[in-house]
Steps between C-alpha positions, in 0.01 A plus 500: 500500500324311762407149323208297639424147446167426522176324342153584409351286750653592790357675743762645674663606170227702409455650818891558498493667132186674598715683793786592276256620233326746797867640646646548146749204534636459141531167393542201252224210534619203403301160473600211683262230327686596192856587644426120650418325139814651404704360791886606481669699765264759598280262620775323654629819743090564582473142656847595669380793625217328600679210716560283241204307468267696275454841372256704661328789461516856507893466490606867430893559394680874472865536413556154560362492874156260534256459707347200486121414461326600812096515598408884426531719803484893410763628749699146460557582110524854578790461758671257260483735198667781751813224528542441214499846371179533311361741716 
């Protein structure tokens, strides 16, 4: 299941879940405001994946492969969902 980490207010996030949503991408939305006032090591591997500074958003993950937050491009998500399998 692809998992995507993601927030309310982001733009790109909803324009991201908005494109799975359309192509029948299957998916598990998980809140990073309140994955963040949790903390632990979750949040820990986003900022990772992220660089290291700071977690950012949409960060998607599938059978332990990420991609890490990224300004919403159609045909950038939709070649990076055929890598990692989703499509």
């Amino acid at each position: 299941m692809l998992n995507v980490y993601a927030a309310e207010w982001c733009p790109h996030c909803r324009n991201t879940v908005a494109w799975l949503k359309e192509h029948g991408v299957e998916f598990q939305y998980h809140n990073i405001d309140e994955i963040d006032a949790e903390g632990g090591e979750l949040i820990r591997k986003i900022i990772d994946v992220n660089g290291g500074d700071d977690w950012v958003v949409p960060t998607l993950e599938f059978n332990g492969q990420w991609r890490p937050g990224k300004v919403f491009d159609a045909e950038e998500l939709e070649r990076d969902l055929k890598s990692l399998g989703i499509l």
